[in-house]
N, C-alpha and C positions, 0 to 999 in steps of 0.2 A: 711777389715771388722772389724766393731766394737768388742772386745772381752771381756769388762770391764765393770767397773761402775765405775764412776769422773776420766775417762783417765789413767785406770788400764797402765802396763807395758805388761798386756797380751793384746793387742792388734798385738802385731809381729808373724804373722803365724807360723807353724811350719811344721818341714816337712812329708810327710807321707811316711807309707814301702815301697810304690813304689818306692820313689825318694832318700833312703838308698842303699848307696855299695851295692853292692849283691859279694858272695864271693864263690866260685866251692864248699868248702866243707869246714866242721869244724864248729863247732859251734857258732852260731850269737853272735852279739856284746851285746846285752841284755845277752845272755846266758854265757858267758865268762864271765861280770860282775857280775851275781849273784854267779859262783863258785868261783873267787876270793873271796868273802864275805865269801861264807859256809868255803875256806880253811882258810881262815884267824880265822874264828870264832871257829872251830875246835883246829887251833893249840895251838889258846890259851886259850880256855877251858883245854886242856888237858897237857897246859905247869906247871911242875912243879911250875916256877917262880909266877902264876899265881894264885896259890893255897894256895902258900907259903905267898904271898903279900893278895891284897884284893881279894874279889869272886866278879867274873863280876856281873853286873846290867842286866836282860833282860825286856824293859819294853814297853807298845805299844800304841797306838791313833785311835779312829775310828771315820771318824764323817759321819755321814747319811743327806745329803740335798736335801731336795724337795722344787723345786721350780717352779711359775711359772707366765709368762710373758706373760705381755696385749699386742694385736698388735700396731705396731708403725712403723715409714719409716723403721725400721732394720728388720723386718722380719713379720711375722705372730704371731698371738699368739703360744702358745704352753708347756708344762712343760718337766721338765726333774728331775732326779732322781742321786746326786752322792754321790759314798761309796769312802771313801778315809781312808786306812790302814796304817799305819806308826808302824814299829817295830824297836826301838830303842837300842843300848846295847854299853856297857861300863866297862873297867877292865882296872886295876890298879898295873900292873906288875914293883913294884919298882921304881923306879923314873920316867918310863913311863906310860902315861895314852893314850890307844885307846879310840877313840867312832867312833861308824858306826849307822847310821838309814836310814832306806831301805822303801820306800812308792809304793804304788800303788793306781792308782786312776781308776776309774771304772765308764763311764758317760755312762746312759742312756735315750734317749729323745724322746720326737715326732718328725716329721721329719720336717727338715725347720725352729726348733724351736731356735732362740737366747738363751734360758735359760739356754742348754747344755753349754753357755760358761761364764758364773758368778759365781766367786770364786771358779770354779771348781778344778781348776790345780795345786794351791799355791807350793805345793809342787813337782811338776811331770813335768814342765815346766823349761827348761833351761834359766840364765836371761846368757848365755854367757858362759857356762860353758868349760873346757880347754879340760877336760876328757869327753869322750865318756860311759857314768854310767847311762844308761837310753835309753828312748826315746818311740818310741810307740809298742805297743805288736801287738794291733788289731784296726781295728777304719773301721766306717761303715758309712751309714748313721742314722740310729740310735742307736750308742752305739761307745763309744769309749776309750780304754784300756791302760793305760798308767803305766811305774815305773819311780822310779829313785833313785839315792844312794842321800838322800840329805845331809848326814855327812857322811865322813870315812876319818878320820885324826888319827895323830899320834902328842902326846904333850910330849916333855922332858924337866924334871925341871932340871935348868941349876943353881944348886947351894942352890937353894932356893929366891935369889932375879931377878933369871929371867927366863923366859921358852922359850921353842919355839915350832913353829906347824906346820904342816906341813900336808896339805891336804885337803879336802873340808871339810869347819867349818863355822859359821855364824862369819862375820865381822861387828859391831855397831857402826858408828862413827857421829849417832844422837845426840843432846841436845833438840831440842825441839818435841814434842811425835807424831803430826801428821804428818805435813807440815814439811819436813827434807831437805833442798837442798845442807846440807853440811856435805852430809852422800853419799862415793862415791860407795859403796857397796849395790844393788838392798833395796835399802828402800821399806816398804809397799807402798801398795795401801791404801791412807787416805781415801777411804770409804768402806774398806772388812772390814766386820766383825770376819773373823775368821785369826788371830794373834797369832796362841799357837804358832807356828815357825818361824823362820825368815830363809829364802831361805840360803843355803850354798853356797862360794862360793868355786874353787882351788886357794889358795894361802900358801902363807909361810909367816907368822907371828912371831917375834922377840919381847919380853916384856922383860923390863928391868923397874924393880921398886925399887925407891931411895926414902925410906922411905913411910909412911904410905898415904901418898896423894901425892905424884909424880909418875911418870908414862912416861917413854919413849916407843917406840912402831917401827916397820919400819913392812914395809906390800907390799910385790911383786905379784901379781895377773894377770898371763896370760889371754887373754880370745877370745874367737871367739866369733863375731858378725855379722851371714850370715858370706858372705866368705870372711872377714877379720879377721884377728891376732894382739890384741892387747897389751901392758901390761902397767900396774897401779902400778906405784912403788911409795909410799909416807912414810914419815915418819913423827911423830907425837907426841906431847906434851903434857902435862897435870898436874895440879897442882891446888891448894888451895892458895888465898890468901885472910886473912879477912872474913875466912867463904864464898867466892864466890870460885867456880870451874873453873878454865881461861884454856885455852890452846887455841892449833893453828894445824895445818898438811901444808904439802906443797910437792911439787913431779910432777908427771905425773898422769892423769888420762884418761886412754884408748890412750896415745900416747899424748896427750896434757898437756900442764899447767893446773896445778889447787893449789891454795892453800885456807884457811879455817881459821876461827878463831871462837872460843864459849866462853860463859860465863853463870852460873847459880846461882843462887843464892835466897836469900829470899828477899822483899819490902813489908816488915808489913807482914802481914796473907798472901801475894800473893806468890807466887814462880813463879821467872822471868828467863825464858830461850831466848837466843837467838844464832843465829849463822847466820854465813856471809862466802860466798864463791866467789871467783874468777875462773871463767873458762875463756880459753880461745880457740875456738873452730870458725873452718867455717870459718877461717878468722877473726873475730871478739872478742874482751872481753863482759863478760856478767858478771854480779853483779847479785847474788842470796842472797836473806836475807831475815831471818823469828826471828817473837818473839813472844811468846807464855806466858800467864800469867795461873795459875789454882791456884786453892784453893779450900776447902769445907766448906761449908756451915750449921752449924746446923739445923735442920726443923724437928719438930715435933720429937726428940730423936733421928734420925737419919742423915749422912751428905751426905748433894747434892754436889756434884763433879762436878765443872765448868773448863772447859781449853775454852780458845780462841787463837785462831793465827791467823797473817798475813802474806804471803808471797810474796815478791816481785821476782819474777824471769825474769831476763832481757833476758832468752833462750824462753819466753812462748811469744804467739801470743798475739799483742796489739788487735784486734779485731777478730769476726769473719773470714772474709775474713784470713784469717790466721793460721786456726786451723787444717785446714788439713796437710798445710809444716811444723806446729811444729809436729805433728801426723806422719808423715813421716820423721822427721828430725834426723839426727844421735844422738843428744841428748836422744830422747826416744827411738832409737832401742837400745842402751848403759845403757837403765834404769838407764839414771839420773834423769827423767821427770817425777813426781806423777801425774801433773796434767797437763791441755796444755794453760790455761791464763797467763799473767802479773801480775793481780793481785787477790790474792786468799784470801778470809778468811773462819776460821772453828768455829764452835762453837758446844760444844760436853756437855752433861749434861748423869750423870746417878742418880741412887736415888733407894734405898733400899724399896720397898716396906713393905719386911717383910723379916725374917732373909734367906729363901730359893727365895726368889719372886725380882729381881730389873728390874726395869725399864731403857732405854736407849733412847738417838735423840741425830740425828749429823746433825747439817747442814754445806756444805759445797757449798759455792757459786762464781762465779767469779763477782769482784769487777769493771768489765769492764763492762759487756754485761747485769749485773742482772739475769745470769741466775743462777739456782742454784739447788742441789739435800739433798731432806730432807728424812733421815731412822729414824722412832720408832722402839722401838722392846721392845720385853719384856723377861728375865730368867728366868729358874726355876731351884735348883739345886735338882732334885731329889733324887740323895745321894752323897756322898764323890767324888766320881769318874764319874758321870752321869748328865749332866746338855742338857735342853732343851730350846730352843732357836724358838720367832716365832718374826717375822720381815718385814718389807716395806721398798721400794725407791721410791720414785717418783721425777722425773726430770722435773724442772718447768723453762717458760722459752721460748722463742719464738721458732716457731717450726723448721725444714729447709723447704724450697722452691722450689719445683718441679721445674728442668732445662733442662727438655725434658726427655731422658732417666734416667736423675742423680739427685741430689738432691743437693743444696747449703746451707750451714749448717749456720744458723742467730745466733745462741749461741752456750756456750759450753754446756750447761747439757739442751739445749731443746730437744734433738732427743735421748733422754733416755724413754727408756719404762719403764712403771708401773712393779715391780716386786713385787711378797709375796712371802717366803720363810720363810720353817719351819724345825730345825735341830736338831738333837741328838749329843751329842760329850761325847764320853766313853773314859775314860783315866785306863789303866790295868798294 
């Protein structure tokens, strides 16, 4: 089942309570993880050291999405309704620093209705995760209840020129901002609109930095993917030369080769990103690579913000006939896969209306088939902490092809349905 917009990562089911261990007695796996939190949060509230050092941070996310979706081969019309909570916190007990942020997400829908599953989960959805910090409370047919610990790490500074981490953290190993294939750590979905977080993963993280622009790194990341055990062990580079940003990684990724190379830098008014990966998976080497230009624009006292990119990915589907074994292919259940073409490009524009008021459009199309999914949306930030958000998809595009009971999919973004979606996001 489709669960995305432009070949989301959330298209991998998940599983429900039924199909959860069940245990004689003692408190659930959900319930075990949230007292870990409270004891942990407790001891060092109330640790001397703690007091002595910096006062923890308690600080939190709500965002309110109502949407709702025209009928299409995926389902019927229908809207749905989701609140997603995220409480975040952080202290500074001497050369160690904690953070944990704890979410819950809360969908409610018509029944039958697709809408229930767009951008709903960002945070509450495992892309692999090692630890068991989550999973589902409640889920019905209309309404479905979900948490998950999506930070609780531990970071020691090792001197001052190195640290190390240890726990579920976000890992970034992006250069260019949409289209990312040499980022091995659950990169976005290049067409969600909502980005305040980037999914944590369980890893142990090692920084070592040799002067002001160097940067060594090495990153071990166990993970389950369905019922296999993986692990991701890479190590990684980074430096300045001439004013351009260069580095490389190389290692294992989910049990396989992989290594990486990027560069960034400026070409006149442009800022040129690009990066290049090597996998080698399925039996086969794939060549992924993307380059992305942006700049702004003056217009009318204000600057219009252009990015564009291409990306080439030798793991995506040359044609239709194809996009269901990349959709199904270990690539994407491993969320390496944003999107399921060969060849993608994005073209992303915002523009300030007025100092509280901007305007947005992304298009994002495959360079194969012509098909393609274009969002307007408009903000508004009603105060410091309060911004409102009203928005469209539509996915253009040939449509799929009745094949008796099934349907045969002629594009990638033709069997998207029309959505409108309008949101609130409170940051406390």
């Amino acid at each position: 089942m489709w669960c995305g917009v432009g070949g989301s990562r959330r298209l991998s089911p998940t599983r429900s309570a039924a199909e959860r261990p069940k245990t004689a007695c003692g408190p659930s796996p959900e319930a075990r993880s949230l007292l870990v939190f409270l004891r942990l949060f407790a001891a060092l509230w109330l640790s001397p050291g703690t007091v002595a050092a910096q006062q923890p941070g308690l600080s939190g996310y709500y965002l309110n999405l109502a949407t709702h979706v025209q009928e299409s081969v995926l389902g019927p019309a229908g809207a749905s309704d989701v609140q997603r909570l995220r409480l975040m916190w952080n202290a500074s007990p001497g050369p160690v620093r904690l953070e944990a942020a704890y979410e819950q997400t809360l969908t409610l829908r018509q029944a039958g209705s697709p809408g229930a599953q767009l951008f709903t989960t960002a945070g509450t959805v495992s892309g692999g995760d090692w630890f068991s910090l989550g999973g589902e409370i409640e889920s019905g047919e209309r309404a479905e209840w979900r948490h998950r610990f999506d930070r609780l790490n531990l970071r020691l500074d090792l001197g001052g020129s190195a640290d190390l981490t240890v726990g579920r953290q976000p890992v970034s190993w992006a250069t260019t901002l949409v289209l990312t294939p040499a980022d091995p750590f659950s990169p976005f979905d290049p067409a969600d609109p909502f980005r305040e977080y980037r999914i944590g993963v369980d890893a142990a993280r090692l920084r070592y930095y040799r002067g002001a622009f160097t940067q060594f790194e090495v990153v071990a990341r166990p993970a389950r993917i369905g019922e296999r055990e993986t692990l991701t062990l890479l190590g990684r580079a980074s430096t300045n030369a001439t004013g351009w940003d260069v580095g490389g990684w190389a290692g294992v990724v989910h049990d396989t080769f992989g290594a990486a190379a990027f560069l960034s830098g400026a070409v006149g008014l442009w800022a040129l990103r690009a990066e290049a990966a090597v996998r080698d998976l399925d039996g086969r080497t794939s060549v992924r690579t993307a380059i992305g230009l942006d700049r702004t624009f003056p217009i009318a006292e204000r600057d219009l913000y252009i990015v564009i990119e291409y990306q080439h990915d030798g793991m995506g589907a040359t044609s239709p006939d194809e996009l269901l074994a990349a959709a199904t292919g270990r690539a994407f259940a491993q969320s390496e896969m944003q999107v399921l073409g060969r060849d993608t490009g994005v073209l992303q524009l915002s523009y300030p209306l007025h100092p509280l008021v901007s305007a947005s459009a992304l298009w994002l199309g495959s360079l194969r088939d012509g098909s393609f999914l274009v969002s307007p949306g408009l903000g508004y930030s009603a105060t410091e902490s309060l911004g409102l958000r009203l928005g469209a998809f539509f996915g253009l595009g040939d449509e799929p092809v009745a094949s008796g009971p099934t349907w045969t999919l002629t594009s990638e973004y033709g069997a998207l349905p029309r959505v409108l979606f309008v949101s609130a996001n409170w940051f406390f």
